[in-house]
C-alpha positions as CSV (number, residue, x, y, z in Angstrom):
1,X,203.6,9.3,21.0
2,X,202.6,9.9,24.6
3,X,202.6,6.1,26.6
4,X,198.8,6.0,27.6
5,X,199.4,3.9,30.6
6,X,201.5,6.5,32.4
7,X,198.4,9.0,32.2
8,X,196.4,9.2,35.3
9,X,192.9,10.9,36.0
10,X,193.0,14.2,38.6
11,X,190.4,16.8,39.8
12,X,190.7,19.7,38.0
13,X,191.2,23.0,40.1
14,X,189.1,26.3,38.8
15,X,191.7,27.6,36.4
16,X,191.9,23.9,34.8
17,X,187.9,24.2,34.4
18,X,188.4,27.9,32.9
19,X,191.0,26.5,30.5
20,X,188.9,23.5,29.3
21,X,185.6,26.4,28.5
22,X,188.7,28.0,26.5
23,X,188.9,25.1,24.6
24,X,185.6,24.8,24.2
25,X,185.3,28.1,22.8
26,X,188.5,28.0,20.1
27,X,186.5,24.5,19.2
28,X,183.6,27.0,18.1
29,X,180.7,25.8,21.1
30,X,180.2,29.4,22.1
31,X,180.3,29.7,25.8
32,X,180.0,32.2,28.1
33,X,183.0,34.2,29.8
34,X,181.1,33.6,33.3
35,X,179.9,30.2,32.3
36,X,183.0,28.3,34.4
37,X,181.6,30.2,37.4
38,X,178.2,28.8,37.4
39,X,179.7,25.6,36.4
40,X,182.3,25.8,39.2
41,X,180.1,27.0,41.6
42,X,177.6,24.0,40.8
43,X,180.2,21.1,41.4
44,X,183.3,22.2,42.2
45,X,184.4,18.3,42.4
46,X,182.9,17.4,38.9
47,X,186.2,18.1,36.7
48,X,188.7,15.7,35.9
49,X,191.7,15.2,33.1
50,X,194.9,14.6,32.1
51,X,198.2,16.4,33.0
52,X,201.3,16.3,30.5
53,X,203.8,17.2,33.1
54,X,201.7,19.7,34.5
55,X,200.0,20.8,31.5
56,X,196.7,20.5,31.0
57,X,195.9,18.0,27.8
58,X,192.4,16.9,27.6
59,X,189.1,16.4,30.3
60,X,185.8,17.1,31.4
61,X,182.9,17.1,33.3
62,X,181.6,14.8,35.3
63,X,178.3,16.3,36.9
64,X,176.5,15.0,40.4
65,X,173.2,16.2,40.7
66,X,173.5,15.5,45.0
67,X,174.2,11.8,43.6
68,X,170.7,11.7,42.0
69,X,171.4,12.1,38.6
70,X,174.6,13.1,36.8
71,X,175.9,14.7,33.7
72,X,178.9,14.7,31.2
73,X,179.8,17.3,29.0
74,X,183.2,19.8,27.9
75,X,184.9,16.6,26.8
76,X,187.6,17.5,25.0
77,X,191.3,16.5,24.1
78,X,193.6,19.2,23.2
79,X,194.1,19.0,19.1
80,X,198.0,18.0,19.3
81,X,197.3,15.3,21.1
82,X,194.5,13.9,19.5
83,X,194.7,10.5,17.7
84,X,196.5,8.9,20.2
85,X,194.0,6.8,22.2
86,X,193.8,9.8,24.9
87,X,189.9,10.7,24.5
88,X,188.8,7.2,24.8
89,X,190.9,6.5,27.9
90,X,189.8,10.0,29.6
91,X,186.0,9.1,28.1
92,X,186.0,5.8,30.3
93,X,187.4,6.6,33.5
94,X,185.3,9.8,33.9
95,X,182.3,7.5,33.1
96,X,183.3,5.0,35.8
97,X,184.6,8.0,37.9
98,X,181.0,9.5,37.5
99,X,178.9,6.3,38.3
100,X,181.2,6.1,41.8
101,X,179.9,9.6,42.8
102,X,176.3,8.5,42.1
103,X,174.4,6.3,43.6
104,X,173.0,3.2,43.1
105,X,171.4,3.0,40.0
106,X,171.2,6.7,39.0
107,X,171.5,7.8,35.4
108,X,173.7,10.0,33.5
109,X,172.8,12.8,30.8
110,X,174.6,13.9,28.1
111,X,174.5,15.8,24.5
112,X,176.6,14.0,22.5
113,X,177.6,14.9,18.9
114,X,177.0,13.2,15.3
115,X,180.0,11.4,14.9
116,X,180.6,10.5,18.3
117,X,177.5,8.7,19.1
118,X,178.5,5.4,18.2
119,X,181.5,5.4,20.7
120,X,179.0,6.6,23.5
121,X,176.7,3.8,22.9
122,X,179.4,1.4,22.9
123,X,180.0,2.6,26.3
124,X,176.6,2.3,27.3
125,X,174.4,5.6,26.5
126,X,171.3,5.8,24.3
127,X,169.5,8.8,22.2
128,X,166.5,9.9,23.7
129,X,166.0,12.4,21.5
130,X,168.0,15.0,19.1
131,X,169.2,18.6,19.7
132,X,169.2,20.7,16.7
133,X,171.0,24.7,17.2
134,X,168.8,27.5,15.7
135,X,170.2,30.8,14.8
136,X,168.3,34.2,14.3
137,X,169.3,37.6,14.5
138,X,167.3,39.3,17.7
139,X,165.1,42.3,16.7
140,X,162.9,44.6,19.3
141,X,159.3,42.8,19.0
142,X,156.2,43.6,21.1
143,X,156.0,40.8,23.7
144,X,152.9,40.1,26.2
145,X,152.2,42.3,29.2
146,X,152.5,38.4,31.1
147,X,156.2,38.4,30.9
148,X,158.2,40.0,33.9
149,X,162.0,39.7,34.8
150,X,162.5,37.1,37.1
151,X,163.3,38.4,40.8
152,X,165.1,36.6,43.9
153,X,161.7,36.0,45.1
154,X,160.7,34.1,42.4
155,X,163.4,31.4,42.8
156,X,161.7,28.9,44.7
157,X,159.1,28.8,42.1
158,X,161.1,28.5,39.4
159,X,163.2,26.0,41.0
160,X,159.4,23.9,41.1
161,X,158.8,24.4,37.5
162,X,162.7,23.1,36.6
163,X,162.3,20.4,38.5
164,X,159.7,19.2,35.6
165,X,161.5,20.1,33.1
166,X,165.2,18.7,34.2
167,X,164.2,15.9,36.6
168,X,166.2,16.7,38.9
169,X,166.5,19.4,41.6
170,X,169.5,21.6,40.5
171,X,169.2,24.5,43.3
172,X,173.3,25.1,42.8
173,X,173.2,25.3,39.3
174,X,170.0,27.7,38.9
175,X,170.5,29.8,41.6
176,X,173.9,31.0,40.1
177,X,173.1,31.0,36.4
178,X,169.8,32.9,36.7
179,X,171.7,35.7,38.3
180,X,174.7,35.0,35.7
181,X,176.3,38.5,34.1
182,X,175.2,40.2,31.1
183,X,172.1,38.2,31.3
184,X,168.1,38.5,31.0
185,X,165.7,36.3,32.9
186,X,161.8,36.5,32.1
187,X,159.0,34.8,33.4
188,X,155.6,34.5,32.0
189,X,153.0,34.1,35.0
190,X,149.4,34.3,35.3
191,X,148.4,35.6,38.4
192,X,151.1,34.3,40.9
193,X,151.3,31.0,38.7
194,X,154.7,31.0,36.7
195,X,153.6,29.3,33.0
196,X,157.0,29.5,31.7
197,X,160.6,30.8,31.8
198,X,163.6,31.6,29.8
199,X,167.4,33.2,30.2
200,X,169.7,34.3,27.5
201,X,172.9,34.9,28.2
202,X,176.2,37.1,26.2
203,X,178.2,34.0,24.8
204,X,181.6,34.8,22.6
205,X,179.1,35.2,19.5
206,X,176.0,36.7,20.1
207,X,173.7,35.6,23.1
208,X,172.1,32.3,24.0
209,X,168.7,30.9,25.2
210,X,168.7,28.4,27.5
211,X,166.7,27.1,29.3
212,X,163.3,27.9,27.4
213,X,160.5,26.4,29.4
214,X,156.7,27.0,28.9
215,X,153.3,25.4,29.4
216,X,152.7,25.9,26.2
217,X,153.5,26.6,22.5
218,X,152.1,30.6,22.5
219,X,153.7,31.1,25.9
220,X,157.2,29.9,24.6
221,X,156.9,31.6,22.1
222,X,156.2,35.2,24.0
223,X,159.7,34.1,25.7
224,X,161.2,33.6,22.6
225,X,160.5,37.2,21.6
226,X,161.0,38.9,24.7
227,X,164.6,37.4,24.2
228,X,165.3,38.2,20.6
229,X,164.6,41.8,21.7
230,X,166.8,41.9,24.4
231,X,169.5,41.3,22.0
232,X,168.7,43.2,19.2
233,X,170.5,42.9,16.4
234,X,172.9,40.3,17.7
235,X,172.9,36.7,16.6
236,X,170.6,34.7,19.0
237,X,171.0,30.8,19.6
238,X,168.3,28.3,20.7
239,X,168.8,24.9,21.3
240,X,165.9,22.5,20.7
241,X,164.5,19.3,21.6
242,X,163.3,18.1,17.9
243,X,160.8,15.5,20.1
244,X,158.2,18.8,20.7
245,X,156.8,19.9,17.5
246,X,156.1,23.3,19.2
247,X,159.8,23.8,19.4
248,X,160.4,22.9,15.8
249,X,157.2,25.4,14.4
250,X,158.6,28.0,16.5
251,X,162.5,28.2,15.1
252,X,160.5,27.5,11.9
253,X,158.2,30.4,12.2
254,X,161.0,33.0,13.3
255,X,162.9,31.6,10.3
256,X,165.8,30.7,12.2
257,X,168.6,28.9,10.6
258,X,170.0,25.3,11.5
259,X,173.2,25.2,12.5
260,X,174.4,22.2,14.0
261,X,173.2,19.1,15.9
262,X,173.6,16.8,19.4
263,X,171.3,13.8,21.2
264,X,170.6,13.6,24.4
265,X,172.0,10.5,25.5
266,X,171.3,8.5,28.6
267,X,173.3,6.0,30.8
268,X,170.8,4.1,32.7
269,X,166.7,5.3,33.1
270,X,166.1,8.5,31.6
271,X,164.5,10.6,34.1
272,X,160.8,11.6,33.5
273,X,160.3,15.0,32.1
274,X,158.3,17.4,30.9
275,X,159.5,17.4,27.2
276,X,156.5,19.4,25.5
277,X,157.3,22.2,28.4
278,X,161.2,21.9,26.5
279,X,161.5,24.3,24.0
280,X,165.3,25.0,24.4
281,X,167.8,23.0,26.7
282,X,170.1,25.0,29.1
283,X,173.3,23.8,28.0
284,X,175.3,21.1,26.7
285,X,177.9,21.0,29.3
286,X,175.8,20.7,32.2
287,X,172.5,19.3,31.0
């Protein structure tokens, strides 16, 4: 048994963010190989955890949206030394860690899964809604002449329509991952009026969609075919907010499968979004 007292918290360097998205891939989440980039590149302070004389044995992320809003997700404690009181410890701190590089008063996100809920609203998060993960094989589909790949001079745009849809202005974060390899980005505009936008990304099994933003249900769901025939015969993942019924008919109607489930928790005031433009979230890590 490891004494718990002797552990302290430290910043993670890169490779101790690249080996925590390792974990988080043997743990079966499916990330990206260049999803650590984006995430680096985002926050490069936001990763803390626990060294085992010098080794690496459990963290996470602890997300400042420029102190407005922040985010916790990749918490994990490596499996041979779980059961030990290590998770609940590292859990805490980065929570109090994480309120220090926010300020006053700001709130923090997170997805947090089934049997963990109860500890996170012991430590002071509530559902706002559920996350439920879709899976369908993609397959070339005719899509709407309206949807376009998404250009560098369509970031400031997009960046306005996120905004909605997030709460939060995440100009780091979406600058990197809409550019983020072995990717697709589409936009559906009108005009020079975006209605909607979506990336899917290669993940270690198949590709995934996130985010999925739209006006409406018929324009998410021209997005949700232009992506499923990007990746043609490939598995396809979509995260959705069960709150917005248009999300639900539209996994339903594509006759994906259900595989598994989070909530969106908050700490504090959940920001004020757009949640019947959410038709998939971006990701679980990082909000």
């Amino acid at each position: 048994m490891i004494n718990i007292e002797s552990l302290a918290l430290k910043k993670l360097n890169k490779s101790g963010l690249s080996a925590l998205v390792g974990w988080a891939k043997e743990e079966g989440w499916n990330p990206g190989a260049n999803d650590f980039e984006v995430f680096w590149k985002t926050d490069p302070d936001g990763y803390y955890g626990f060294y085992l004389e010098n080794e690496l044995i459990a963290g996470g992320a602890v997300i400042s949206y420029d102190g407005q809003f922040g985010f916790m997700g990749l918490f994990i404690v490596r499996p041979d030394f779980r059961g030990q009181g290590i998770g609940k410890k590292l859990w805490y701190l980065r929570r109090d860690l994480l309120v220090g590089r926010l300020k006053t008063g700001a709130a923090i996100g997170m997805d947090g899964v089934v049997d963990m809920q109860p500890f996170y609203e012991k430590g002071g998060f509530n559902i706002a809604f559920r996350d439920e993960r879709y899976e369908r094989l993609g397959q070339k589909m005719a899509v709407s002449t309206a949807i376009s790949a998404i250009g560098t001079e369509d970031f400031e745009t997009l960046l306005d329509y996120d905004l909605e849809c997030f709460g939060y202005d995440r100009k780091a974060f979406l600058k990197n991952w809409l550019l983020i390899p072995y990717s697709k980005a589409f936009k559906f505009s009108v005009g020079n009026l975006v209605k909607g936008f979506a990336v899917i990304r290669k993940v270690n099994t198949g590709y995934k969609i996130g985010p999925l933003f739209a006006d409406n249900d018929e324009i998410a769901e021209e997005l949700y075919k232009a992506c499923l025939s990007s990746a043609n015969g490939q598995p396809v993942y979509l995260d959705i907010p069960v709150v917005n019924g248009g999300a639900v008919d539209l996994v339903k109607k594509y006759k994906a499968k259900y595989v598994f489930e989070c909530a969106r928790m908050y700490y504090g005031k959940p920001p004020e979004i757009a949640l019947d433009k959410i038709y998939g979230i971006t990701t679980f890590e990082l909000g």
